[in-house]
C-alpha positions in Angstrom: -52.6 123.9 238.1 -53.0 120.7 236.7 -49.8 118.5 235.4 -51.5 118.3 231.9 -51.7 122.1 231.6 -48.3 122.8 232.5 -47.2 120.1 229.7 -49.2 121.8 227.1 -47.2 124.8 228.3 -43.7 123.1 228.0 -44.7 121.6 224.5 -45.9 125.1 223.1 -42.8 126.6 224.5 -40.8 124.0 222.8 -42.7 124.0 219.1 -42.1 127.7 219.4 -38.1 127.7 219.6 -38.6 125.0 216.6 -40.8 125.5 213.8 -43.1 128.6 215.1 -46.8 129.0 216.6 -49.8 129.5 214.9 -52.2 132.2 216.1 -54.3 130.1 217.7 -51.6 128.4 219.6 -49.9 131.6 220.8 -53.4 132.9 222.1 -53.4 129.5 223.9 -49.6 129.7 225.0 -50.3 133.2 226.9 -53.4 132.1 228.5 -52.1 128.8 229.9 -49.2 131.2 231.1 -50.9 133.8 232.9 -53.2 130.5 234.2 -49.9 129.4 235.7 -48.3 132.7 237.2 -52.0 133.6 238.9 -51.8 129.8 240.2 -47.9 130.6 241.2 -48.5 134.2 242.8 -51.6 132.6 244.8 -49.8 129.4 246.1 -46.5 132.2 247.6 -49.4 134.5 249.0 -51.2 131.3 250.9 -47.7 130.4 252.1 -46.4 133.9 253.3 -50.0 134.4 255.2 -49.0 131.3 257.0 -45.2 132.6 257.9 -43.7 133.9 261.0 -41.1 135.7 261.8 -39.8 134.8 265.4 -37.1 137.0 267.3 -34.4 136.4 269.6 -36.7 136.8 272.4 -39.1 134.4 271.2 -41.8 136.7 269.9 -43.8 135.6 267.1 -44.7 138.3 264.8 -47.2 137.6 261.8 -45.6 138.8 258.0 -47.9 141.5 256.7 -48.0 143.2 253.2 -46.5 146.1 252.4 -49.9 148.1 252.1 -50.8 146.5 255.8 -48.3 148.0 257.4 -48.2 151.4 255.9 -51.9 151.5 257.1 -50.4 150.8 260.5 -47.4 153.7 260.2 -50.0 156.4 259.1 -52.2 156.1 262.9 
């Protein structure tokens, strides 16, 4: 997400705890926020795809969703 979206965000936050949003502005506020959790939720995916987890005997094993490895229990 760019640094001048997440300033917009931080200033409509702020002029929100002061003197209040107009309509427009809070349509804005939410849809520069949910901008920034899908941008937030997609960055932590990308970086648990590329995580390990390595045991004591030095075994790599690759960290899977949830739905992933119930797939794998139910065979």
């Amino acid at each position: 997400m760019e640094k001048e979206k997440i300033e917009r965000i931080n200033q409509l936050a702020h002029k929100s705890k002061t003197v209040g949003l107009t309509i427009e502005e809070s349509v804005e506020q939410d849809k520069l926020r949910k901008e920034y959790i899908a941008a937030w939720k997609q960055s932590l995916v990308s970086q648990l795809e590329n995580t390990y987890i390595v045991t004591p005997d030095g075994k790599k094993t690759k960290v899977k969703r949830k739905s992933e490895k119930e797939k794998e229990e139910k065979k």
